[in-house]
C-alpha positions in Angstrom: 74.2 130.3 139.4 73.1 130.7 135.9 75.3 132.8 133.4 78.5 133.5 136.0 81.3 131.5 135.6 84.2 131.7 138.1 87.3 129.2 137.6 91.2 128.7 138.7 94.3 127.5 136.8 97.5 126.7 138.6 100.4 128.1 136.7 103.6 126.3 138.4 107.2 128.0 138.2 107.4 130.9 135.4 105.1 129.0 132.9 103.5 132.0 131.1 100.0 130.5 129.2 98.3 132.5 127.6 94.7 133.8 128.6 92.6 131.7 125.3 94.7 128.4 126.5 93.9 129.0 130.0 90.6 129.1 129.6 90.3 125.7 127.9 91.6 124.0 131.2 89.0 125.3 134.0 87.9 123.8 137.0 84.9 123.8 139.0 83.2 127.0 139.9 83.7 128.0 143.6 79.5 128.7 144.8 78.5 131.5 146.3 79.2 131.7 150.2 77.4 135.0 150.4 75.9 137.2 148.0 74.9 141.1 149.3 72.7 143.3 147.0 72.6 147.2 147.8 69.2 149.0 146.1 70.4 152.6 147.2 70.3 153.6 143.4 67.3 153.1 141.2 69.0 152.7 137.9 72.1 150.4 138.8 72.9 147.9 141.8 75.6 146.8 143.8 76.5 143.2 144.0 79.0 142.1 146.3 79.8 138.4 146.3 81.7 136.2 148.2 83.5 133.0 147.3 86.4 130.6 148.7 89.1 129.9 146.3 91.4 126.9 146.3 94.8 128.7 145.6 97.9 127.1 144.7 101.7 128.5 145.5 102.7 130.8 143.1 100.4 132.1 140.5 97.0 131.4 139.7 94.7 132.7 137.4 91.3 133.2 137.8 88.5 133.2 134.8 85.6 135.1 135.3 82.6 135.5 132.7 79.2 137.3 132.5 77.9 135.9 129.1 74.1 136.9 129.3 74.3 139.2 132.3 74.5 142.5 132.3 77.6 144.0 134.3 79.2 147.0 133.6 83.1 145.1 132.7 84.4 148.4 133.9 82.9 148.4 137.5 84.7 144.7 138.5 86.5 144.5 141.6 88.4 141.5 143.3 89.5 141.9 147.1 91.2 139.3 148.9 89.7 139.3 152.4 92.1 136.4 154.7 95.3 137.4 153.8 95.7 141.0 152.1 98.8 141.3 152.8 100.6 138.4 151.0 98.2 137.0 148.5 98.5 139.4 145.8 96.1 140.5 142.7 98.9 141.4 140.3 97.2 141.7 136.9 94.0 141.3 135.0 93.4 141.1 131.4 90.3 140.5 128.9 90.2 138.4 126.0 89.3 140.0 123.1 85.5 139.6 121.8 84.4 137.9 125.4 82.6 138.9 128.4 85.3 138.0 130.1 88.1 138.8 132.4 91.3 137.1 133.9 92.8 137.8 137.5 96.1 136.5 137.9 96.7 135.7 142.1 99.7 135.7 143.4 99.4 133.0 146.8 103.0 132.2 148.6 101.5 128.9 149.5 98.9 126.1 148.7 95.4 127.6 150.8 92.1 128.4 150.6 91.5 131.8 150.3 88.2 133.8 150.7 87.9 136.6 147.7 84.9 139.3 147.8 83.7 140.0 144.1 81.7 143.4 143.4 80.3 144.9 140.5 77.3 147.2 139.2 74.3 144.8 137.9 71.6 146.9 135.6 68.0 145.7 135.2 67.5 144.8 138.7 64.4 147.6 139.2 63.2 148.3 142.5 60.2 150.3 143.2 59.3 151.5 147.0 55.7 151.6 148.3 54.3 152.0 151.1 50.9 150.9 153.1 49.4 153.6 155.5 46.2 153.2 157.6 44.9 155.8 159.9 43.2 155.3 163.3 39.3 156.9 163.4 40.7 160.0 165.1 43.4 160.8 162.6 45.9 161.4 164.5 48.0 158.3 164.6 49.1 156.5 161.8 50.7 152.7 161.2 53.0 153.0 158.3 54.6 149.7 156.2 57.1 150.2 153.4 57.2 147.5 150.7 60.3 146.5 148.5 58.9 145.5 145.0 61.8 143.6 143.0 61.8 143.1 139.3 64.9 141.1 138.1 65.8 140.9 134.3 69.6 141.3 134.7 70.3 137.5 133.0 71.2 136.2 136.8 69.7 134.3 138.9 70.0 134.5 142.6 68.7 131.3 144.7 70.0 133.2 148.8 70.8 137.0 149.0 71.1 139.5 151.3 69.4 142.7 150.7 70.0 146.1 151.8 68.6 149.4 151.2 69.4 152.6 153.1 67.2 152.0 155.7 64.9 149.1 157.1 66.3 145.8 158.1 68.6 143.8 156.0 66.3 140.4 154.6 67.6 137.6 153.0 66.0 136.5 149.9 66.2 135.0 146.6 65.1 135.9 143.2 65.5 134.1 139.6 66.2 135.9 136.4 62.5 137.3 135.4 60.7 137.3 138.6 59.1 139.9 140.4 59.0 140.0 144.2 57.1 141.6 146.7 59.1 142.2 150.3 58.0 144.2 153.7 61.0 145.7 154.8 60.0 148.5 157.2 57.2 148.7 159.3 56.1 150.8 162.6 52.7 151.4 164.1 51.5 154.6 166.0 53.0 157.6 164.1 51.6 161.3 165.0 50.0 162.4 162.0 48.6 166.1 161.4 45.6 166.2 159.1 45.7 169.8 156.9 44.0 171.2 154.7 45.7 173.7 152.2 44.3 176.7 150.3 46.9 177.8 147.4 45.8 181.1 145.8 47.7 180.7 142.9 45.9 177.7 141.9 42.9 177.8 143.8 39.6 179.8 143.2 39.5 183.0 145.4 35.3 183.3 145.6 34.1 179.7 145.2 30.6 180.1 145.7 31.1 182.1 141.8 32.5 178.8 140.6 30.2 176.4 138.2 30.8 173.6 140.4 31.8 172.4 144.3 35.2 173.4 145.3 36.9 171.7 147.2 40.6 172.0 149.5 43.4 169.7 149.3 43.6 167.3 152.4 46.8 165.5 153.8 48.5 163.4 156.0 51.2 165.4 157.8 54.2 162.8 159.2 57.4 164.1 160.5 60.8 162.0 159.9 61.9 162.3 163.3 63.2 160.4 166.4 60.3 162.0 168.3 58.2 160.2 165.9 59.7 157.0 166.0 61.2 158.2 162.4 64.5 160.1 161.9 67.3 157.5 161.5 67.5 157.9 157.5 65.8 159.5 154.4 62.6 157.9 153.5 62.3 156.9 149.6 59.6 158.0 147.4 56.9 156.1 146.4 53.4 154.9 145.7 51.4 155.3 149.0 47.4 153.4 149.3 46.1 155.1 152.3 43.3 153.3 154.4 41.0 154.2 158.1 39.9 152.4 160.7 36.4 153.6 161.4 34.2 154.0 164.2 33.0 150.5 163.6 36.8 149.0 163.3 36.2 148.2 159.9 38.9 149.5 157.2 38.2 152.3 154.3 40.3 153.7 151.2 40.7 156.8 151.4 43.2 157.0 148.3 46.8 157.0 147.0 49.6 159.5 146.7 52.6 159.8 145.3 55.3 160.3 148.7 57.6 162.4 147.9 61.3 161.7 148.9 61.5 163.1 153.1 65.1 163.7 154.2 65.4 163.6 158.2 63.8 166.3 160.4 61.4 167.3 156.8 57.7 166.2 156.9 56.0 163.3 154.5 52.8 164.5 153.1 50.3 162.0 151.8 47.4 163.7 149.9 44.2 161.9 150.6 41.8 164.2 148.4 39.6 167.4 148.7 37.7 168.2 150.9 34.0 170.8 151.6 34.6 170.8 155.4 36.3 174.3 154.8 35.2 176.9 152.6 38.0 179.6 151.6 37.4 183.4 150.1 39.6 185.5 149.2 39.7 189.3 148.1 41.8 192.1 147.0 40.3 194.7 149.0 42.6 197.8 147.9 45.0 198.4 144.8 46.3 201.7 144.9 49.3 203.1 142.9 52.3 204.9 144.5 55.8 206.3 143.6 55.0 206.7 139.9 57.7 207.5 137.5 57.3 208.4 133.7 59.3 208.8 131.0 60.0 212.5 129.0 56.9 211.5 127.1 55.0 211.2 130.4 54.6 207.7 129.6 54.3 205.2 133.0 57.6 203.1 133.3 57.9 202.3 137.0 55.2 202.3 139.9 54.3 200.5 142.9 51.3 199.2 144.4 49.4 199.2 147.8 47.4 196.0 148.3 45.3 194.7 150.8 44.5 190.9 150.8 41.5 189.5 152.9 40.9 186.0 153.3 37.7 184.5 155.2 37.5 181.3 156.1 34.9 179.0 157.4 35.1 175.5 159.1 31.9 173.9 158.6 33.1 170.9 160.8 32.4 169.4 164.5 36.2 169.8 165.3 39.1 172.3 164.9 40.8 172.3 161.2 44.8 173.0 160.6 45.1 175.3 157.4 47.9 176.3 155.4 47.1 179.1 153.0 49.9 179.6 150.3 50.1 183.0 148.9 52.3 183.9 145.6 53.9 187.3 146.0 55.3 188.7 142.0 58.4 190.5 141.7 59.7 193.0 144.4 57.4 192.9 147.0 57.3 194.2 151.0 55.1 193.2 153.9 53.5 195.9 155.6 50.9 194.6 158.2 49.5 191.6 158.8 47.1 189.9 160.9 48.7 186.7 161.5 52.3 185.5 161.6 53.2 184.7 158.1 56.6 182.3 156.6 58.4 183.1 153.6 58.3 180.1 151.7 60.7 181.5 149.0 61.0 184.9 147.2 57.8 184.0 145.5 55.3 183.1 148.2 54.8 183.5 151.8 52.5 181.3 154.2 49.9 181.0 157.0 49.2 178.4 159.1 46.5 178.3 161.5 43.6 176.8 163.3 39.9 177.5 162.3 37.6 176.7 165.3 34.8 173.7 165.2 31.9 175.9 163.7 34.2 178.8 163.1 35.0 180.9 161.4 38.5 183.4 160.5 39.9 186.2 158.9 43.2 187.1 157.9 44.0 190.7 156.5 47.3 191.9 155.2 48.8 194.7 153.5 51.6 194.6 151.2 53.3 197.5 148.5 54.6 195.4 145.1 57.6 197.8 144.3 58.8 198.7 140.4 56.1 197.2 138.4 56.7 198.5 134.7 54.1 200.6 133.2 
């Protein structure tokens, strides 16, 4: 307990005191019996406390200050939690020029009485990261998720219980300016999906023309999923350090990623770097205009256009390769034929996904008509 103050006065009969002379008569402050701190926002945390007070018949008022600490005054809640139904929160006031407030309890009799006190704490930052190493086949995965606490709120807490969204509830403490480090979630032998991905709006289409080695984006596919030993809750985004076991059990970095935020039954991809395993090329093999319509000055204002897209690929690698190959469609666009199934990612792109053989190589064709392109 460093800058929260928490006292009683006993006011007997109708003896009406005023809040300023109240607070010159205060007892001792009530500890903490429990303290619970929710991290579900990144900007503003939830404190619930917990406290015992010694109550006296009729109505006592009850002084509580934040000099120091940063509470929003307007997020301050009291609950009784023994008796609700008779012991009775009747008003609160706040003295002028003080970060303060004053509950005034009703109790019909001399008790103890057990009162939960919440409010919203800023600069308590939280950052999520997580820990993933891969096994030499890459297909399983041990993931741990790490809590980092930073505490400059003004308060100090010595025993707390802390919850996020997900993970297990730990109890911890954490003074005013320190910066802790906390596994919270942890589980070992994930499925993971290594894939490569080829984006032809960003990517080179005929690489061997570049001045230097291209290479294509590698990742760790997860799935947040019960089949997967995920799926009970959104996992946060975060820093990720990604690691292997090798042939000779000894552990490499691969790199780090940004995770992105995975609601349940969505994927978590962790970008490990590029990659010359697979070589993509891509052309625009036809481009032929169609429906054209002019103006009275026989000027081109609309058309469309036939094109055909081939894509070669080649795996220059000992086993099979997943691909995803991202295509960005402009404007009005229809899918006449294609060689593979394809996704529509949104109106803009479509995708393919498929598997290049171990020393193989593939080809994917399609033909497509781009509708009322101005002239």
């Amino acid at each position: 307990m460093k800058n929260l103050y928490i006292a009683v006065l006993f006011m007997s009969g109708l003896l009406i005191t005023t809040p300023a002379s109240a607070r010159t008569k205060l007892v001792a402050l009530p500890d903490r019996e429990n303290t619970f701190i929710r991290l579900d926002h990144p900007d503003i945390t939830l404190i619930e406390e917990e406290r015992t007070l010694s109550l006296h018949k009729g109505i006592n008022k009850v002084d509580f200050s934040w000099k120091g600490v940063h509470i929003d005054p307007d997020s301050i809640r009291l609950a009784v939690l023994q008796h609700p139904d008779s012991t009775k929160l009747i008003n609160v006031s706040y003295p002028p020029n003080e970060q303060a407030l004053v509950w005034e309890i009703f109790s019909p009799e001399n008790r103890q009485e057990k009162i939960r006190i919440s409010y919203l704490l800023s600069n308590i930052d939280r950052v999520i990261t997580y820990e993933a190493k891969t096994n030499h086949q890459e297909n399983k995965l041990d993931l741990s998720s790490y809590l980092v606490l930073r505490n400059f709120s003004g308060e100090s807490f010595t025993s707390a219980i802390f919850q996020l969204d997900y993970g297990k509830d730990f109890e911890k403490g954490i003074l005013d300016g320190e910066t802790r480090r906390m596994l919270f979630f942890d589980v070992a032998n994930l499925n993971i999906r290594k894939v490569f991905t080829f984006n032809a709006g960003i990517h080179p289409w005929e690489p061997q023309k570049q001045d230097h080695t291209v290479g294509i984006p590698v990742s760790y596919e997860l799935e947040n999923i019960k089949g997967n030993q995920l799926g009970q809750h959104a996992l946060w985004g975060g820093k990720a350090r990604i690691f292997q076991n090798d042939a000779n059990k000894s552990t490499i970095f691969l790199g780090e990623d940004m995770a992105g935020f995975t609601p349940v039954g969505q994927k978590m991809a962790l970008h490990i770097g590029d990659s010359r395993d697979l070589s993509v090329t891509q052309h625009k093999i036809t481009e032929e205009r169609s429906n054209i319509r002019r103006n009275r000055n026989d000027h081109i204002v609309l058309y469309d256009s036939n094109e055909e897209i081939r894509i070669e690929i080649e795996n220059f690698k000992d086993t099979p390769a997943d691909l995803k190959i991202i295509e960005p469609m402009q404007g009005e666009w229809e899918i006449r034929k294609s060689s593979h199934d394809f996704k529509h990612i949104h109106s803009g792109e479509i995708g393919f996904e498929l598997t290049v053989p171990a020393k193989g190589k593939s080809t994917i064709m399609y033909n497509y008509i781009r509708q009322n392109i101005r002239g």
